[in-house]
C-alpha positions as CSV (number, residue, x, y, z in Angstrom):
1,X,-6.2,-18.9,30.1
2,X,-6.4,-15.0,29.1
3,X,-5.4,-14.2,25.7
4,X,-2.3,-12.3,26.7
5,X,-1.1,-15.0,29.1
6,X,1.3,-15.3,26.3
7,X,2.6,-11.9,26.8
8,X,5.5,-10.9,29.1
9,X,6.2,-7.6,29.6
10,X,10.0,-7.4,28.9
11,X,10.5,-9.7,25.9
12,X,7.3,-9.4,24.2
13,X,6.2,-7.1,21.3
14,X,2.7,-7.1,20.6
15,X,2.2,-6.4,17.1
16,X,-1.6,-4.7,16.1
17,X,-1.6,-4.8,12.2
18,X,-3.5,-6.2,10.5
19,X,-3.1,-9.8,8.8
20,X,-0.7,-9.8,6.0
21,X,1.1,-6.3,6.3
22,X,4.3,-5.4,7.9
23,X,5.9,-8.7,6.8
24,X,8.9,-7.9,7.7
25,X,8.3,-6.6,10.7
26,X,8.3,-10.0,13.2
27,X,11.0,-11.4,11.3
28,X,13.2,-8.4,12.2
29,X,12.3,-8.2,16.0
30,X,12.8,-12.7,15.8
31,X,16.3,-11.9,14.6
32,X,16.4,-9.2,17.5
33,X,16.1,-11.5,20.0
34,X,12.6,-10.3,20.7
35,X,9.2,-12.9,21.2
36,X,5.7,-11.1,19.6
37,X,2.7,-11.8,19.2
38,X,0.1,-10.6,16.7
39,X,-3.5,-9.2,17.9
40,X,-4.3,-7.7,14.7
41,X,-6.8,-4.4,15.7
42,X,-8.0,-3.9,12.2
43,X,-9.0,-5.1,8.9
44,X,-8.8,-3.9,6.1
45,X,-11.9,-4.6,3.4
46,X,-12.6,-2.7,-0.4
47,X,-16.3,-0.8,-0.4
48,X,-18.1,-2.8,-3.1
49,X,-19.7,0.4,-3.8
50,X,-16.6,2.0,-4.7
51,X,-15.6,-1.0,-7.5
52,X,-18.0,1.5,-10.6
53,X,-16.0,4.9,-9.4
54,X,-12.5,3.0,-9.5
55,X,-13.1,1.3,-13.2
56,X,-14.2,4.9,-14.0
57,X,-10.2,5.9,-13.3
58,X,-9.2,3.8,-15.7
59,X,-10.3,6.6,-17.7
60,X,-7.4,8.6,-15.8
61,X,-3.4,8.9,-17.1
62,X,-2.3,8.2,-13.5
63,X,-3.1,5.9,-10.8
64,X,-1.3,6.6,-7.7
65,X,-1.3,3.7,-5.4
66,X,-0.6,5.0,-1.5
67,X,-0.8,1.7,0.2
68,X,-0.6,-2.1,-0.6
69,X,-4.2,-2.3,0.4
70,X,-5.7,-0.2,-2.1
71,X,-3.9,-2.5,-4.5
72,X,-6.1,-5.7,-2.8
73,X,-9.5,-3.6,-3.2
74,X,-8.3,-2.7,-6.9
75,X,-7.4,-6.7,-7.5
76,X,-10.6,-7.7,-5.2
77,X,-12.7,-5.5,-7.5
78,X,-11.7,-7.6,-10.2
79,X,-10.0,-4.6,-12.3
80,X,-7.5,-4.8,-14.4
81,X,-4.0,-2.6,-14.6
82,X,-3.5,-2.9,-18.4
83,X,-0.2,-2.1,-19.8
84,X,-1.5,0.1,-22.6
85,X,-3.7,1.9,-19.7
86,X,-3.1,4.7,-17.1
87,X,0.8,5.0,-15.8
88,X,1.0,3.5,-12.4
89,X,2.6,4.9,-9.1
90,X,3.0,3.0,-6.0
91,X,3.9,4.6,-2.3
92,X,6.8,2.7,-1.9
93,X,8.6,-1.1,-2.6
94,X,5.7,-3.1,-1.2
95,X,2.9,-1.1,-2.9
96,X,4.8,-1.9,-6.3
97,X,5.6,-5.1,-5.2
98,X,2.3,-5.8,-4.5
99,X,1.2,-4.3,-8.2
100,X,3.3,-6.5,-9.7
101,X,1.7,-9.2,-8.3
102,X,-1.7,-7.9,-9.7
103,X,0.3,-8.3,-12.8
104,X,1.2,-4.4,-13.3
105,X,3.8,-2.7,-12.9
106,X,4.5,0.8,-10.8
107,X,6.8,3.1,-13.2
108,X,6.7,6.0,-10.3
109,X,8.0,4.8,-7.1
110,X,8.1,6.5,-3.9
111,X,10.4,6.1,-1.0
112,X,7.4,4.7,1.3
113,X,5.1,8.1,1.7
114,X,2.8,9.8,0.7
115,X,4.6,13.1,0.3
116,X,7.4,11.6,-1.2
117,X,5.5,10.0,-4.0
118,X,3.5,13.2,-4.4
119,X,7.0,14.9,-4.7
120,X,7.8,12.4,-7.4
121,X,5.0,12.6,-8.9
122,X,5.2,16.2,-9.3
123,X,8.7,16.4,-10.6
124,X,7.9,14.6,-13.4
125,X,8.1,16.6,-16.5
126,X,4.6,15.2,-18.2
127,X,2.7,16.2,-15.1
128,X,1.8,19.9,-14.8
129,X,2.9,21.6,-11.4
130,X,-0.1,23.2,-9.3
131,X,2.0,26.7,-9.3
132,X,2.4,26.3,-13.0
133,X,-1.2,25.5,-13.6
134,X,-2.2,28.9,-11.0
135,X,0.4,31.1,-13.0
């Protein structure tokens, strides 16, 4: 039997994520009326020789957080997201969902991108504009 017997072209959505993201996402085509299946095309994995330049932003008044998986390498590194350290951002509702899982908590959140968090992030009074900063 070939892997994508299972597959029929007109009711089917084959979903390539990778395990455990887009949660949502086959729920919502279920309700749809719609049949997937998952053939996840990538994983995602933390460098382990990134785990001494991520404590080192610890150092840092902001961590901006631009995907849930960034929050797994921070949690896989075994770092921690003290309340008494750097202010935490998060891309959207999962990434802070996800931090608060880690046992932080995101007090910037975006609307689920990037340039919408950087535009959050840069509106905020405490945090100097780059125009301001060139002038």
């Amino acid at each position: 039997m070939s892997p994508m017997s299972d597959v029929t072209s007109d009711v089917t959505v084959v979903l390539t994520h990778g395990a455990g993201r887009l949660d949502a996402l086959a729920p919502a085509l279920h309700a749809a009326g719609l049949r997937t299946v998952h053939r996840p095309l990538t994983e995602v994995r933390p460098h382990p020789e990134a785990k001494p330049e991520a404590r080192d932003l610890l150092a840092l008044p902001w961590l901006l957080f631009a995907s849930r998986s960034a929050v797994d390498a921070w949690t896989a590194f075994g770092l921690p997201l003290p309340a008494d350290g750097p202010r935490v951002g998060a891309v959207g509702d999962g990434t802070a969902a996800a931090l608060a899982r880690a046992g932080g908590r995101a007090t910037l959140v975006g609307r689920g991108t990037a340039a919408d968090l950087a535009r959050a992030f840069l509106a905020r009074p405490e945090v100097p504009s780059a125009s301001a900063a060139a002038v």
